[in-house]
C-alpha positions as CSV (number, residue, x, y, z in Angstrom):
1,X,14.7,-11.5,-1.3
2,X,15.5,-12.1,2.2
3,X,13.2,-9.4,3.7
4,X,10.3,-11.1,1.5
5,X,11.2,-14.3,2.8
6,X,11.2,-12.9,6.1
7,X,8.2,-11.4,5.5
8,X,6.1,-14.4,4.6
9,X,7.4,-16.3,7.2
10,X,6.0,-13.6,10.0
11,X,2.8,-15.6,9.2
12,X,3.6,-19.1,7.1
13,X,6.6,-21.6,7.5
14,X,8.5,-21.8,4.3
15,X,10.6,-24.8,3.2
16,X,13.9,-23.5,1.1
17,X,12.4,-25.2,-1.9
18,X,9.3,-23.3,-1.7
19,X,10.6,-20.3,-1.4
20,X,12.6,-21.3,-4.4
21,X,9.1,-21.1,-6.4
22,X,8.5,-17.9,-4.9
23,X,11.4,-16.2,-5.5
24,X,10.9,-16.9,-9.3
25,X,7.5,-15.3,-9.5
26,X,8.8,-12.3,-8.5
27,X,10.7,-9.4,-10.4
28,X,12.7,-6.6,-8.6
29,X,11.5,-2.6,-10.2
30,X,12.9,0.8,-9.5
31,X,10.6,3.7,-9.3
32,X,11.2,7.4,-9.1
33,X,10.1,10.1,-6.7
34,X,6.3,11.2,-8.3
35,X,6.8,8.2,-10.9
36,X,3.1,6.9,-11.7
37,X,3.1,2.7,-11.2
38,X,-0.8,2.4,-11.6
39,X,-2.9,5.0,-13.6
40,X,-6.6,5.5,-13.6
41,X,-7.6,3.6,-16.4
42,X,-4.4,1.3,-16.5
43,X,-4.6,-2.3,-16.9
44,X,-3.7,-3.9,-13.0
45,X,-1.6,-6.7,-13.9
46,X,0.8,-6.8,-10.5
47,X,0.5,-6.7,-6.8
48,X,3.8,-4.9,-5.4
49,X,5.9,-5.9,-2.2
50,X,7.9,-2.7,-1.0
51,X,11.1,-3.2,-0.3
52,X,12.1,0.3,0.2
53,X,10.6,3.9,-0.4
54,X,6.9,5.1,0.1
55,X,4.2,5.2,-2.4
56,X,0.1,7.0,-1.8
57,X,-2.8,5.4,-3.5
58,X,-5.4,7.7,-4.1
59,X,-7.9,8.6,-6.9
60,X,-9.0,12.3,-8.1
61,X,-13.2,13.0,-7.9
62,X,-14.9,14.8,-11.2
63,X,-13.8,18.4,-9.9
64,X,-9.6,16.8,-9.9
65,X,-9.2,16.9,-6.1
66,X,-6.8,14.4,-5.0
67,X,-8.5,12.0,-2.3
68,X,-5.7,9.8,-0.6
69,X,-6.9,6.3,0.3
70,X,-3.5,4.8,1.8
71,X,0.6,5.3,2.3
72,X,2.7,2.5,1.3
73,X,6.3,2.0,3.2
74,X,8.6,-1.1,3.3
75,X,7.7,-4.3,4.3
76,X,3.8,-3.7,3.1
77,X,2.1,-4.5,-0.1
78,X,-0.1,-1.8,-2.9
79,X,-1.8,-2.3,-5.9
80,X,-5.3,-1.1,-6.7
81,X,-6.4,-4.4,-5.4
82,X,-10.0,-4.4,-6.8
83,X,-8.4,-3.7,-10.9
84,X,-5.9,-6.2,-9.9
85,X,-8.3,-8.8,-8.2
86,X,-11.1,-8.7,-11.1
87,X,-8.2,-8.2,-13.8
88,X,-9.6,-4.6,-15.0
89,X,-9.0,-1.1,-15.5
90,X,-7.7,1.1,-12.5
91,X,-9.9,3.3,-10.8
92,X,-7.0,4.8,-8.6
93,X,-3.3,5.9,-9.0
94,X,-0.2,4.8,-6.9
95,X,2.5,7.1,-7.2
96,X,5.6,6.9,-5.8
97,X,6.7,9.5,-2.9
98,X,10.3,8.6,-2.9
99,X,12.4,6.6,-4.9
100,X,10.8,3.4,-4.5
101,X,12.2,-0.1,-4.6
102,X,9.7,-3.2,-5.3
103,X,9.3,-6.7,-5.8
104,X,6.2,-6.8,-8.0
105,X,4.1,-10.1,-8.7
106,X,2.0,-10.7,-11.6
107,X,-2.0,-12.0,-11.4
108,X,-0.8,-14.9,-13.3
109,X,2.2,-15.9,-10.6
110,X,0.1,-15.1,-7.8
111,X,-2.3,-17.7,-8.9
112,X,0.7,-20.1,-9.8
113,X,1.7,-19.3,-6.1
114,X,-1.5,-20.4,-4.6
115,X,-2.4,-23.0,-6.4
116,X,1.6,-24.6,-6.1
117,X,2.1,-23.3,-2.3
118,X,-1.4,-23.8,-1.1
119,X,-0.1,-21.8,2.6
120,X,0.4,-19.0,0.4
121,X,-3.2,-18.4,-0.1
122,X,-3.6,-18.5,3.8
123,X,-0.6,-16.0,3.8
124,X,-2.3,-13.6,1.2
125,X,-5.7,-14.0,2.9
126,X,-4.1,-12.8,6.5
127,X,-2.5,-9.5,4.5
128,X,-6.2,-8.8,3.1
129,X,-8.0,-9.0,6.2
130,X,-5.4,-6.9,7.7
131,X,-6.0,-4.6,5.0
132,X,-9.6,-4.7,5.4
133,X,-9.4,-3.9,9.2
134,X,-7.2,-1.0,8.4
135,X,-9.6,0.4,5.7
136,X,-12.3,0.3,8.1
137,X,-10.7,1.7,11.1
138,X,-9.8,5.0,8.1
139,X,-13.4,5.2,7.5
140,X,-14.8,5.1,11.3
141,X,-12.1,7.8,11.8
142,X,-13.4,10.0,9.0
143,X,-17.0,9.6,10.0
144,X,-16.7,9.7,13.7
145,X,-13.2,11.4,14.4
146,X,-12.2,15.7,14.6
147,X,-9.0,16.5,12.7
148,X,-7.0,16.6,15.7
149,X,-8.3,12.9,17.2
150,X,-7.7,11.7,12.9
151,X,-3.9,13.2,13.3
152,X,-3.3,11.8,16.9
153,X,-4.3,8.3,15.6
154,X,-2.0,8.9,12.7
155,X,1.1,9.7,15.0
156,X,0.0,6.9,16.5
157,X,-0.4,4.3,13.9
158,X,2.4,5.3,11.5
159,X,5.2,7.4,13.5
160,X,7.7,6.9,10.9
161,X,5.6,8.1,8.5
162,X,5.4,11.7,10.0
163,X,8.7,12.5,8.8
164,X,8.7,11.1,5.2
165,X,5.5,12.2,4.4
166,X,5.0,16.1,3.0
167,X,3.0,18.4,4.9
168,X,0.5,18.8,2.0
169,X,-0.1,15.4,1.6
170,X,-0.4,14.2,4.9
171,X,-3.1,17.0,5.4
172,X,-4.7,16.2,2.6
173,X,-5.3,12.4,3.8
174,X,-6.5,13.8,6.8
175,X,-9.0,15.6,5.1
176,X,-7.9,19.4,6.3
177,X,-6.1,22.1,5.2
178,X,-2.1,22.3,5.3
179,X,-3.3,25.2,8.0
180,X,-5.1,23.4,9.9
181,X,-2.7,20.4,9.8
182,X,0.0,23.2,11.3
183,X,-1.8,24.1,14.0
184,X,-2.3,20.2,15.1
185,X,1.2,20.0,15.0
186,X,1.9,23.1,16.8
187,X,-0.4,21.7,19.7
């Protein structure tokens, strides 16, 4: 609970006792390598805090082609934020890419959490917007970007993520083919 504390406290002050009220909305899960946390169609009923491993968030279109929206590592939060958010069914799967450690918060306690710890709510609203910027800068890159100037901005962005994340995936979140990903990274 420390690195969540920690966390939090990169943007908002805590008093012991509020992080008291904090620690008790959360709950500690394990999760497999390829173990399924959200499922299209799934009820979203938590927002998750990684503590360690890395999870993908992506959704399949009609024809089943796998369409990655986002990688998850420590220290950052995933959900299918507009399910969880309106309280509905999934449109998009998070799967975990290793073994995958979380501290996960229900709908209910992350209302408790604002309404009891009002500097939460500016704490949550900072993580969206960053969110939000990073969402956009993914679509500018797609619509204005080649592969190569998409990968270089990846290296860039994410360098630990190079590593961790397979070779099939990564290229399919850039949008080429595990070919053309190899000759980026042969450049």
């Amino acid at each position: 609970m420390n690195m969540l504390r920690n966390h939090i406290e990169k943007i908002v002050a805590l008093t012991d006792e509020e992080f008291s009220l904090i620690e008790s909305c959360f709950h500690h899960k394990k999760f497999l390598k390829k173990e399924f946390v959200i499922r299209e169609n799934d009820f979203v009923k938590e927002v998750y805090f990684i503590v360690s491993g890395l999870m993908k968030l992506f959704v399949n279109d009609p024809e089943a082609q796998e369409h990655i929206i986002s990688f998850s590592m420590e220290d950052w939060w995933e959900t299918d934020y507009m399910a969880f958010y309106t309280q509905s069914k999934a449109t998009q799967f998070l799967q975990c890419l290793e073994e995958t450690e979380v501290l996960s918060l229900s709908f209910n306690n992350y209302e408790k959490l604002c309404s009891q710890v009002p500097k939460m709510e500016h704490f949550f609203l900072k993580k969206a917007l960053g969110g939000h910027i990073s969402s956009q800068r993914r679509i500018l890159s797609l619509m204005t970007m080649n592969a190569k100037e998409r990968y270089e901005q990846f290296i860039k962005l994410y360098p630990s993520l190079i590593q961790r994340v397979p070779k099939t995936v990564l290229a399919l979140y850039l949008g080429v083919s595990r070919e053309t990903l190899s000759r980026l990274e042969s450049k």
